[in-house]
C-alpha positions in Angstrom: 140.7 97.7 186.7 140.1 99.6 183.4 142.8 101.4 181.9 142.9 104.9 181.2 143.4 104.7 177.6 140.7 101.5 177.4 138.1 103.1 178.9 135.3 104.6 176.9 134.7 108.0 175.3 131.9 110.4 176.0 131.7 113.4 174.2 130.0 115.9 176.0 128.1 119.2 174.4 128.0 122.1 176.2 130.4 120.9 179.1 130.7 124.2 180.4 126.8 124.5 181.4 124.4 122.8 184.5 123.6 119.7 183.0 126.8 119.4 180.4 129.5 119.9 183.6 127.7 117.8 185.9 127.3 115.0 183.6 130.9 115.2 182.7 132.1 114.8 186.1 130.3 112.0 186.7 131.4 110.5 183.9 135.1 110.9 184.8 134.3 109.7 188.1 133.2 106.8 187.2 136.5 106.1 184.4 135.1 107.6 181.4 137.4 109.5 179.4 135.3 113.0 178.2 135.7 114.9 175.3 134.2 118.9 175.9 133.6 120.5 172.8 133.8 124.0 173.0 134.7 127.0 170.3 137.7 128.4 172.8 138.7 125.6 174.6 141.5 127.1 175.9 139.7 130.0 178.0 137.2 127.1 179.0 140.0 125.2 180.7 141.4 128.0 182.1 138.0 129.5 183.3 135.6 126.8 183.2 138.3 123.6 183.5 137.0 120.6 185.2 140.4 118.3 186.0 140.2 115.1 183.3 138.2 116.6 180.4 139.3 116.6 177.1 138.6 120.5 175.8 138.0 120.2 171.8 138.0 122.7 169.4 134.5 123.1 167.8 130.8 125.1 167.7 128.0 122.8 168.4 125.9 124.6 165.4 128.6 123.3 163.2 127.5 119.8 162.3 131.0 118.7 161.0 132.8 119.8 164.4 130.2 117.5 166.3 130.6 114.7 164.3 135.1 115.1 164.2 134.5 115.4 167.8 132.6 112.3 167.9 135.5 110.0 166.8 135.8 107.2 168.9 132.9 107.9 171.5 130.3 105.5 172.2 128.3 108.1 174.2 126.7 112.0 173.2 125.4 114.2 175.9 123.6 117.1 174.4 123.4 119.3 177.2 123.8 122.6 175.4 121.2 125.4 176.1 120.9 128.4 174.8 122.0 131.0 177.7 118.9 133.3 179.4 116.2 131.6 177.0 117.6 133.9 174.5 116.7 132.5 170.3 115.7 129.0 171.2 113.9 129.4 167.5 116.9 130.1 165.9 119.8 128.0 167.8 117.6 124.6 169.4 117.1 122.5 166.1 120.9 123.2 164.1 122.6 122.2 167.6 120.3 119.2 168.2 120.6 117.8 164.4 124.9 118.5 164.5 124.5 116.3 167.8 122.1 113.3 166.2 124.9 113.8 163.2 127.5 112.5 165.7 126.0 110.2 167.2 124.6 108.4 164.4 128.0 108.8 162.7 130.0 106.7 165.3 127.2 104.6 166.7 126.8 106.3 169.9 123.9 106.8 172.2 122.8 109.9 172.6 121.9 111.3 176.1 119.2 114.5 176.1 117.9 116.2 179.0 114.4 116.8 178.8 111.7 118.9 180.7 108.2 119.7 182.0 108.0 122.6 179.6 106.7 119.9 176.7 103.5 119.2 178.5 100.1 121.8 179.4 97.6 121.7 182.0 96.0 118.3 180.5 98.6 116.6 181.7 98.9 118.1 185.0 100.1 117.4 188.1 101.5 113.5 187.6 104.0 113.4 184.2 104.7 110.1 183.0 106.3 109.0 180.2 103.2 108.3 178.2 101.6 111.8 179.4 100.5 113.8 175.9 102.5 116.7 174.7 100.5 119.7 174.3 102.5 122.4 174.9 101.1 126.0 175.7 103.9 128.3 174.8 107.2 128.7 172.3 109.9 126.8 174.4 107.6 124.2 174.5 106.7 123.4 171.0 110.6 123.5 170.8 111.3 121.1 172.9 108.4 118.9 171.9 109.6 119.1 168.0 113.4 118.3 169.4 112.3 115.0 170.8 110.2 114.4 168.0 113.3 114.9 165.9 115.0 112.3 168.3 112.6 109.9 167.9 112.5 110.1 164.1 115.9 109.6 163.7 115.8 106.1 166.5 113.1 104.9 164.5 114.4 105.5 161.1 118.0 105.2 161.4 118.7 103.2 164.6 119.7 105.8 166.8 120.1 105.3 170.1 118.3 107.8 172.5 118.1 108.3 176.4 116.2 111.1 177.5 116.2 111.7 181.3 113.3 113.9 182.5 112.9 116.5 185.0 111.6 119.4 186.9 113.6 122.6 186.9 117.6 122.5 187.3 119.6 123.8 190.6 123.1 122.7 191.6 126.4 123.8 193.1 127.7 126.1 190.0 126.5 129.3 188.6 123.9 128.0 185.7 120.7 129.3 183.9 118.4 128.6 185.8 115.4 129.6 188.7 117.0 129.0 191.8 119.9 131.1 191.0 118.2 133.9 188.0 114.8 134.3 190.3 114.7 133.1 193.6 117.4 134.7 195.3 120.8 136.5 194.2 124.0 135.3 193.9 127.3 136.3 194.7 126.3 137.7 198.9 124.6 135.6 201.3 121.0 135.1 201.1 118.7 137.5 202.6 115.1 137.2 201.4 113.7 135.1 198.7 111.4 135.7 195.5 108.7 132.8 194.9 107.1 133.1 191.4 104.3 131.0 192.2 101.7 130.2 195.4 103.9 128.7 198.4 101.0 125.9 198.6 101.8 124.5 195.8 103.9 121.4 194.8 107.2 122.0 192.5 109.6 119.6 191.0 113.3 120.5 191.5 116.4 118.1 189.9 119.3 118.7 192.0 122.1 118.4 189.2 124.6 115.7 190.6 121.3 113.3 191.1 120.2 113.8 187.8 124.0 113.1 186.0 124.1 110.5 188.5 120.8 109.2 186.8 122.2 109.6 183.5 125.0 108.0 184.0 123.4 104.9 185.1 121.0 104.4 182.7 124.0 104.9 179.7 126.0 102.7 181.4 123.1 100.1 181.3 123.1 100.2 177.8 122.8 96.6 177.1 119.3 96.9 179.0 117.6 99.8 177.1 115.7 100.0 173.9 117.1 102.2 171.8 115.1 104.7 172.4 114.0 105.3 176.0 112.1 108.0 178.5 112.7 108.0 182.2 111.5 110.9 184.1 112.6 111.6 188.0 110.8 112.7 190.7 113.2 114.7 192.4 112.8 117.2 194.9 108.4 117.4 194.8 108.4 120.8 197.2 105.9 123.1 198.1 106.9 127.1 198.5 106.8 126.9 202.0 108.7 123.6 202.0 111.9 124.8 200.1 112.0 127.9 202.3 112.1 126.4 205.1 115.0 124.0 204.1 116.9 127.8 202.5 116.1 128.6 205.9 117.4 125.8 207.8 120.6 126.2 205.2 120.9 129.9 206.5 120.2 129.5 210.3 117.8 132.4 209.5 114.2 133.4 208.8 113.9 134.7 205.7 111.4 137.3 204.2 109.7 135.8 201.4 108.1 137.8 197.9 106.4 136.8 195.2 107.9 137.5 192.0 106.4 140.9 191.1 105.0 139.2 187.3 102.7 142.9 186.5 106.8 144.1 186.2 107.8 141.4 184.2 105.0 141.5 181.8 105.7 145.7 181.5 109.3 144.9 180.9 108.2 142.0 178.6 108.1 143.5 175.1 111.3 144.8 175.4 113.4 142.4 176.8 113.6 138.7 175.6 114.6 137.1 178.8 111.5 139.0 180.6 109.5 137.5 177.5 110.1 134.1 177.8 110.0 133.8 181.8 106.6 135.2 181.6 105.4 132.2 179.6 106.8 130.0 182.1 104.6 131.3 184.8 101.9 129.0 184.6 104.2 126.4 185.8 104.0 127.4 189.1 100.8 128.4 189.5 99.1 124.5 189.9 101.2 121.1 190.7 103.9 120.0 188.2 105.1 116.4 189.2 107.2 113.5 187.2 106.1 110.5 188.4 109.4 108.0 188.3 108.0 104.2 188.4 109.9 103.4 185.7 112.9 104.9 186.8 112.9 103.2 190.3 112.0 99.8 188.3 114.9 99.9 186.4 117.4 101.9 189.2 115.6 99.8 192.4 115.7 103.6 193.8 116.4 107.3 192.3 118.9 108.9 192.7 118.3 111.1 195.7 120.1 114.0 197.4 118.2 115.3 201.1 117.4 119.0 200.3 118.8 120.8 202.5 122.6 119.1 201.4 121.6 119.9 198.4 121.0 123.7 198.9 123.3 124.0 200.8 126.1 122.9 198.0 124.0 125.0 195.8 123.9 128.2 198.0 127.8 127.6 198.6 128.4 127.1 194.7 126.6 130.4 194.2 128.5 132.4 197.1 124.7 132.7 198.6 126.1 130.9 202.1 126.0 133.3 204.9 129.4 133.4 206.7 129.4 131.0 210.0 130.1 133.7 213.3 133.7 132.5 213.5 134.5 133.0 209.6 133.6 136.4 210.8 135.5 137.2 213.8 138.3 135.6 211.7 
């Protein structure tokens, strides 16, 4: 058995986010010890506190308070994300470049989430990893040029790079993302549901604890990667209708469905950043956006995979959407 002070250090970025927290408690699960850096890591303990982490003192755009961070780790998880799509311009690059800073500066690998909004309609519906990147709006050339940066930096100065693919984020904590900012609304139990795109068609979901559970296992596989690899996961491939009906079978109700109303959106567009960006997501759901995960099952022997309606339900219960059983009532 490993002990505690042998086992090895991940410093995680953005620890208390969707990707960041889940990834850190898998980690300490499985006998890492985890730094969290964070600029007030007391109120993060206190508010955000997962039991085991380490809370650090530092701002990811601050390259030296990555790196200081960094000491001793032999693994980087760059899961910070600018809240509500809000100045991805302005905050992406000087957080991603602080976290290649650190990693580089101890050895580390460094573990990046990555996502369908790199690719447009040529590369639609099956994503691999050798799909081509043509992005079609802003958060896309963003991301593209943040993996570019990644593999610049493998290839000219030996860093070593995971990036884990996938469709859009959902788990059993508050977090920025659609299941919890536009399907439904968090906080009382679910009551109708807003689609954003036609029910017919496919969607790719990642159910958070399967993705840091695929994270996780690919780091800890180190020995077996290049240095810089792509995986990307199938997750949960659901039509509309599908993930109704397993929100439905979650709330032992039927549930009125909407589609997003996308004329307001646009209106409220110019003026409101959040409304901006969302709006140039929408053509996302509006034909088949799949990751095929070959690769992934070839070097896993399977993915990862929670059933849906376990995994809504944690989600729904994370985001005090449950409805209350009959007897939680009469009690």
């Amino acid at each position: 058995m490993t002990l505690r002070n042998e086992a090895k250090l991940a410093l995680v970025i953005g620890a208390t986010g969707g990707v960041g927290g889940a990834v850190a408690e898998r980690l300490l699960t499985a006998g890492w010890r985890v730094s969290a850096l964070n600029r007030d890591p007391q109120t993060a303990e206190r508010t955000r506190g997962r039991l085991g982490l380490q809370w650090v003192k530092g701002d990811a755009m601050v390259e030296a308070d990555v790196v200081a961070a960094a000491e001793g780790a032999s693994l980087v998880v760059h899961g910070a994300n600018p809240p509500a799509y809000r100045n991805w311009a302005g905050l992406q690059a000087p957080m991603l470049n602080a976290s290649i800073a650190a990693a580089r500066s101890v050895g580390a690998r460094l573990v990046f989430p990555g996502t369908v909004y790199n690719y447009g309609p040529d590369a639609f519906p099956d994503l691999t990893e050798a799909s081509p990147q043509h992005p079609r709006t802003r958060k896309g050339a963003i991301r593209v040029q943040m993996e570019a940066a990644l593999a610049r930096a493998s290839r000219e100065d030996g860093l070593k790079v995971l990036i884990v693919r996938c469709g859009d984020f959902f788990g059993p904590k508050p977090g920025n993302n659609w299941l919890s900012q536009g399907l439904i609304k968090p906080g009382k139990p679910i009551a109708a549901v807003t689609y954003p795109g036609p029910p017919s068609i496919a969607h790719g979901w990642a159910y958070l604890p399967d993705v840091a559970e695929t994270m996780v296992r690919l780091a800890e596989d180190g020995a077996g990667l290049a240095d810089f690899e792509v995986f990307h996961m199938r997750g949960q491939a659901l039509t509309g209708d599908e993930l109704v009906a397993a929100l439905e079978t979650v709330a032992g109700r039927k549930l009125p469905v909407s589609r997003l109303p996308w004329l307001a959106v646009r209106a409220v567009a110019p003026f409101n950043e959040t409304m901006r960006e969302m709006l140039e997501m929408r053509y996302l759901w509006e034909t088949p956006v799949l990751l095929d995960n070959a690769k992934l099952v070839a070097r896993l022997g399977a993915e990862p995979h929670t059933p849906i309606v376990d995994a809504l339900r944690a989600a729904l219960e994370g985001l005090g959407a449950l409805p209350q059983r009959p007897q939680a009532l009469a009690a």
